[in-house]
MDTraj code that builds the backbone (N, CA, C; nanometers):
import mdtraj as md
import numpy as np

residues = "UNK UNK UNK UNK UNK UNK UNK UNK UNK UNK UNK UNK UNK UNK UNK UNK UNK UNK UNK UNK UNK UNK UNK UNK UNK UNK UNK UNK UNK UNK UNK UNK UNK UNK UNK UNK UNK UNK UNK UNK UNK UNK UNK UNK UNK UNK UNK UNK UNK UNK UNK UNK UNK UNK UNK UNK UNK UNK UNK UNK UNK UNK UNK UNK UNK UNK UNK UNK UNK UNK UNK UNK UNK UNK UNK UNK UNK UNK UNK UNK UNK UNK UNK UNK UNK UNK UNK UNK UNK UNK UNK UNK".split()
xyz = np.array([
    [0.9789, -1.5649, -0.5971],
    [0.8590, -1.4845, -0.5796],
    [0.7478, -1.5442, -0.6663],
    [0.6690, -1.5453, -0.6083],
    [0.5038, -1.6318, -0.6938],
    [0.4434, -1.5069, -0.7708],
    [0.3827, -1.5407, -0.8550],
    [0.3055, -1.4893, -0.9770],
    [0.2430, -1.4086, -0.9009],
    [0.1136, -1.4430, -0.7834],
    [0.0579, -1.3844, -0.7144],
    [0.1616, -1.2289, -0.6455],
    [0.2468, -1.2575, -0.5742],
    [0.3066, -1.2058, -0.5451],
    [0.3599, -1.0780, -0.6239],
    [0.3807, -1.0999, -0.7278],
    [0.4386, -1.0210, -0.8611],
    [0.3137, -0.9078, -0.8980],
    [0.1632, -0.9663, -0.8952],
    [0.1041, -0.9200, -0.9515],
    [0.0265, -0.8234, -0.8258],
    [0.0638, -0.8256, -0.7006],
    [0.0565, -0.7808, -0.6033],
    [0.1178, -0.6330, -0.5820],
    [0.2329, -0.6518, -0.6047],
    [0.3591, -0.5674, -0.6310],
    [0.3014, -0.4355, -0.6756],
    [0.2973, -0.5066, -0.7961],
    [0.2150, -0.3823, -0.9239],
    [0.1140, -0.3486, -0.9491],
    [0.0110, -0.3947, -0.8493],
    [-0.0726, -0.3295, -0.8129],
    [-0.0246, -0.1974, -0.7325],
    [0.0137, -0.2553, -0.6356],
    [0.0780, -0.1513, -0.4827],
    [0.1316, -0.0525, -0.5973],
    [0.2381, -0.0382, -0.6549],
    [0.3214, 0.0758, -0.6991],
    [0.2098, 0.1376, -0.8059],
    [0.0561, 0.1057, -0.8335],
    [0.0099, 0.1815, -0.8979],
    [-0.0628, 0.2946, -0.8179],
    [-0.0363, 0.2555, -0.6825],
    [-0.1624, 0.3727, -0.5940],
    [-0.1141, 0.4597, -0.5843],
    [-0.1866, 0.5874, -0.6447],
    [-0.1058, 0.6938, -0.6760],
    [-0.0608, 0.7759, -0.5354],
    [0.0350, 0.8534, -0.5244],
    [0.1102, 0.9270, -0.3887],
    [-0.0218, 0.9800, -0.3300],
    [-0.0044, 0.9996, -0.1976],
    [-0.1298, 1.0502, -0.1381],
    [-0.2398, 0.9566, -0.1168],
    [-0.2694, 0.8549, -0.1540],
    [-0.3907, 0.7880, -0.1576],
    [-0.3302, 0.6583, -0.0976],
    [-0.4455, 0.5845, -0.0698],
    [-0.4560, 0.4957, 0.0697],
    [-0.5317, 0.4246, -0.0418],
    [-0.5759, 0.2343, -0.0289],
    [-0.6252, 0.1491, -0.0579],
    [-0.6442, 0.0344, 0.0096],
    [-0.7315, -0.0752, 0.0776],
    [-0.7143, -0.1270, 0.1262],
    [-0.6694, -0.2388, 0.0887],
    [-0.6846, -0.3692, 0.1883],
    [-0.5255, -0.5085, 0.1037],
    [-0.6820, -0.5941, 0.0517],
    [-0.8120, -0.5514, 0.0844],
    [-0.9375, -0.6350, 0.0078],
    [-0.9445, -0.5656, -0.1048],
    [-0.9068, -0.4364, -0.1344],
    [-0.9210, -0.3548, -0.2896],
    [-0.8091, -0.4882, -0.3385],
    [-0.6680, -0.4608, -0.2888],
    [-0.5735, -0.4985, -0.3516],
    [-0.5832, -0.6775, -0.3891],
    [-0.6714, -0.7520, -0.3019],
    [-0.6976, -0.8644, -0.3701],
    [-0.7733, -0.8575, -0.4790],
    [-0.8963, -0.7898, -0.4565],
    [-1.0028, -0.7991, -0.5651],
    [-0.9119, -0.7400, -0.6719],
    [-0.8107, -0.6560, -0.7292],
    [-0.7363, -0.6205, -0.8439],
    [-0.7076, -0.6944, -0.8925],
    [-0.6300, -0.8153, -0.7882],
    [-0.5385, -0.9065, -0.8297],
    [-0.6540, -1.0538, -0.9057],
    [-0.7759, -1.0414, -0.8929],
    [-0.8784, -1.1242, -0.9300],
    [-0.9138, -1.2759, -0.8212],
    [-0.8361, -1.2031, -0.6622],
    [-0.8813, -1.2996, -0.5957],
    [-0.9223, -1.2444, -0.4070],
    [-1.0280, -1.1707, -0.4294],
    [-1.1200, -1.1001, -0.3559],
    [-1.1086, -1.1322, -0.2206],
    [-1.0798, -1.2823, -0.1961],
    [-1.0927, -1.3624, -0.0333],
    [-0.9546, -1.3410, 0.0119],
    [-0.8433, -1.2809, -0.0997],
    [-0.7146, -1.3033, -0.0341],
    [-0.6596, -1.2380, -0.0055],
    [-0.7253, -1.1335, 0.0939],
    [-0.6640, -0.9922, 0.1503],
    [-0.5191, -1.0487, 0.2607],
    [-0.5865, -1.1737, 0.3235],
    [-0.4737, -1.2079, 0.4209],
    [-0.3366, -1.2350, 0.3733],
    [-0.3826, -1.3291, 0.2294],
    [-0.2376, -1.3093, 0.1607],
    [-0.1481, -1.1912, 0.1135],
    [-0.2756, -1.0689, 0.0623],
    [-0.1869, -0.9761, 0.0232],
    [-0.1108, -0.9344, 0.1441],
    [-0.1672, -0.9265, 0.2379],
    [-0.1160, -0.8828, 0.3684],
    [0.0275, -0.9764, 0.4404],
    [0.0550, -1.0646, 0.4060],
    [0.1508, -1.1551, 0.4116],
    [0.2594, -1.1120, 0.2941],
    [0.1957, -1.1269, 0.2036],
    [0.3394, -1.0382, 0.0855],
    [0.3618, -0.9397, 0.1136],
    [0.2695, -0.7865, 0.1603],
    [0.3196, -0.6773, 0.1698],
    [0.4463, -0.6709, 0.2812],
    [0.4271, -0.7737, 0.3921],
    [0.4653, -0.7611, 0.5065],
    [0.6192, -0.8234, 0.4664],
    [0.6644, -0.9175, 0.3946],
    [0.7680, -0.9268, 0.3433],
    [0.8077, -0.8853, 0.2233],
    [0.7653, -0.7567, 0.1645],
    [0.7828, -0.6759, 0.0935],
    [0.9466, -0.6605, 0.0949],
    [1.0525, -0.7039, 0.0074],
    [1.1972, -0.6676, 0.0574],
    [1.2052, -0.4985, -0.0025],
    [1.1764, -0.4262, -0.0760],
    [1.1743, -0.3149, -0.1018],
    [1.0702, -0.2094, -0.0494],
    [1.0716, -0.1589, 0.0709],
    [0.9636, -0.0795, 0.0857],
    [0.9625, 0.0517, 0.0954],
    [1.0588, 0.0269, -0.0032],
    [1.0991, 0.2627, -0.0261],
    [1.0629, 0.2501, -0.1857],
    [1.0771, 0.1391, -0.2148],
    [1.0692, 0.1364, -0.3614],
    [0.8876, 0.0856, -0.4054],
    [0.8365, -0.0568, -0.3047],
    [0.6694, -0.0777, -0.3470],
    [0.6164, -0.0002, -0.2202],
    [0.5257, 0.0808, -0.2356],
    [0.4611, 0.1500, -0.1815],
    [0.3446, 0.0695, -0.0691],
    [0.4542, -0.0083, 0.0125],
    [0.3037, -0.1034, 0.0749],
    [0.2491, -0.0149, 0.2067],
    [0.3158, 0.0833, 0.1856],
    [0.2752, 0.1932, 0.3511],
    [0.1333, 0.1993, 0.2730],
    [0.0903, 0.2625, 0.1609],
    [-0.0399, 0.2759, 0.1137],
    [-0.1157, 0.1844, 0.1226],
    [-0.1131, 0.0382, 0.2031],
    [-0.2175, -0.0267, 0.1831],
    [-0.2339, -0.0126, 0.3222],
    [-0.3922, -0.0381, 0.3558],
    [-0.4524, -0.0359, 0.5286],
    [-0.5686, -0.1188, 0.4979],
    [-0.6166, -0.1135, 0.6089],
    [-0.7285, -0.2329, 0.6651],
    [-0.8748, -0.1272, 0.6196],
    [-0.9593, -0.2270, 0.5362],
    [-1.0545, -0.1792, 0.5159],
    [-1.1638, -0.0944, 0.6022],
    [-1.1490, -0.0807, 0.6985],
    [-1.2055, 0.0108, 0.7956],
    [-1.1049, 0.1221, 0.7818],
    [-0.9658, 0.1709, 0.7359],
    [-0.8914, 0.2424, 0.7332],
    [-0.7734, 0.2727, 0.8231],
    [-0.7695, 0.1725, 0.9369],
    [-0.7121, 0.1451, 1.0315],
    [-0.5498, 0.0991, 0.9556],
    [-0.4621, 0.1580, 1.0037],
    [-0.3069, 0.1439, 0.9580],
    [-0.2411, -0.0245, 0.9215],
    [-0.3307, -0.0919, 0.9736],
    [-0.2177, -0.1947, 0.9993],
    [-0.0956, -0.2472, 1.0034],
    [-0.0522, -0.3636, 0.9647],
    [0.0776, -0.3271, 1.0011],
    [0.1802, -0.2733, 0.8984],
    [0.3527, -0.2449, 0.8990],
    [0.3787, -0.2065, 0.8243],
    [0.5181, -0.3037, 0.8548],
    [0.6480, -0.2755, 0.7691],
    [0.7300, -0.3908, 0.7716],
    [0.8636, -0.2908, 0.8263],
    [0.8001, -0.1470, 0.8476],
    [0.9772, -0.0556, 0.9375],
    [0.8546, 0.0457, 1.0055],
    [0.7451, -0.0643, 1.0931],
    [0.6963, -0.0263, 1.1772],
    [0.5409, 0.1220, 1.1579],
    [0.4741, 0.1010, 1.2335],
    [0.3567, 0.1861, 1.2125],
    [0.4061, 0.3157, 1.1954],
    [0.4858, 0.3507, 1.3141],
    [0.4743, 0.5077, 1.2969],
    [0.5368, 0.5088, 1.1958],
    [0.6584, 0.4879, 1.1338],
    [0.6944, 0.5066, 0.9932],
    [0.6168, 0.5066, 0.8847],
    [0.5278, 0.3963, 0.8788],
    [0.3423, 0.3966, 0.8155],
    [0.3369, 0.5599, 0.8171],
    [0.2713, 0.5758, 0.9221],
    [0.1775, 0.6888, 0.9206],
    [0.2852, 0.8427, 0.8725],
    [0.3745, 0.8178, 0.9111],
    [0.4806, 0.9243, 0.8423],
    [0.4796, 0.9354, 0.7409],
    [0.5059, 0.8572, 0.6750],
    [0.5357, 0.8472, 0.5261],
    [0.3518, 0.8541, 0.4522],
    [0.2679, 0.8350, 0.5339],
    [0.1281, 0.8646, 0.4574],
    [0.0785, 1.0270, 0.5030],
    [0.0970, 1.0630, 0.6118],
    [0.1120, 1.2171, 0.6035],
    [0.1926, 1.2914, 0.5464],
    [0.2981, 1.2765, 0.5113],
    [0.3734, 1.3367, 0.4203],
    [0.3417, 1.3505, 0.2805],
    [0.3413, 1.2424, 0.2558],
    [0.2616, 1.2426, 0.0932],
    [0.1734, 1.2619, 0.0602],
    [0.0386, 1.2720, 0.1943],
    [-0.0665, 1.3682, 0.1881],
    [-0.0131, 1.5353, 0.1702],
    [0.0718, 1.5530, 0.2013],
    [0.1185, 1.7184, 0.1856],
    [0.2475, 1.7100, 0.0569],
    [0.2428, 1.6029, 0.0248],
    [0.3752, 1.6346, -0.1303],
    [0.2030, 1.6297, -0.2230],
    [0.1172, 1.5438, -0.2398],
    [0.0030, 1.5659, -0.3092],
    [-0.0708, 1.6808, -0.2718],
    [-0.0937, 1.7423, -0.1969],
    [-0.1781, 1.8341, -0.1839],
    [-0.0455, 1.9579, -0.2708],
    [0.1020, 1.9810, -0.2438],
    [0.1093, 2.0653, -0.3168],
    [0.1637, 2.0629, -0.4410],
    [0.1782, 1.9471, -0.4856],
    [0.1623, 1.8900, -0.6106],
    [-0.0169, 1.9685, -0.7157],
    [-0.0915, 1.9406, -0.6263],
    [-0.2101, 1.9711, -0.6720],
    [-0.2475, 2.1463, -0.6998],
    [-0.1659, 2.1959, -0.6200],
    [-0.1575, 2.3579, -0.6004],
    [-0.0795, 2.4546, -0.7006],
    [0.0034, 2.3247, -0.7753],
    [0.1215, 2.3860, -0.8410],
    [0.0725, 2.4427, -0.9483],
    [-0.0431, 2.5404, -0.9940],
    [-0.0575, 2.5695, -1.1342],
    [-0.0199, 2.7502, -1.0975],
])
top = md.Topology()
chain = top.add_chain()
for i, resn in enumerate(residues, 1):
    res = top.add_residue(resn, chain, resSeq=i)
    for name in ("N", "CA", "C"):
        top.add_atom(name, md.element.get_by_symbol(name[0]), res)
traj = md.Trajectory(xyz[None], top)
């Protein structure tokens, strides 16, 4: 796994539950702004994707793209955690 790659990672597992980012946020983190296509190439061979959170990354227009156990699983797993955060947020 490349440095890039690594530092990719940990970005992804910092976006907090509920929230969405796109893979041009996730380059510009990583300090290389033009390389959304790459992040998008690592997420996509992501071997852990219950564990790095790459369902949270989408296409800067907000559009799903792809995911690596398929879209609708994407969008499942990002509506859901829109409703574990929302009652996360409720809990006082």
């Amino acid at each position: 796994m490349t440095l890039f790659a690594k530092k990719v990672y940990k970005i992804v597992l910092n976006i907090p539950i509920g929230e969405v980012r796109s893979y041009k946020w996730v380059a510009q983190m990583c300090g290389r702004p033009k390389a959304f296509r790459a992040v998008g190439t690592i997420l996509k061979n992501n071997p852990y994707p219950l564990i790095i959170p790459c369902h949270r990354v989408v296409k800067s227009n907000n559009e799903l793209g792809g995911y690596v156990l398929g879209v609708k699983q994407k969008k499942l797993f990002l509506d859901l955690e829109k409703e574990i955060a929302a009652c996360l947020a409720n809990r006082d």
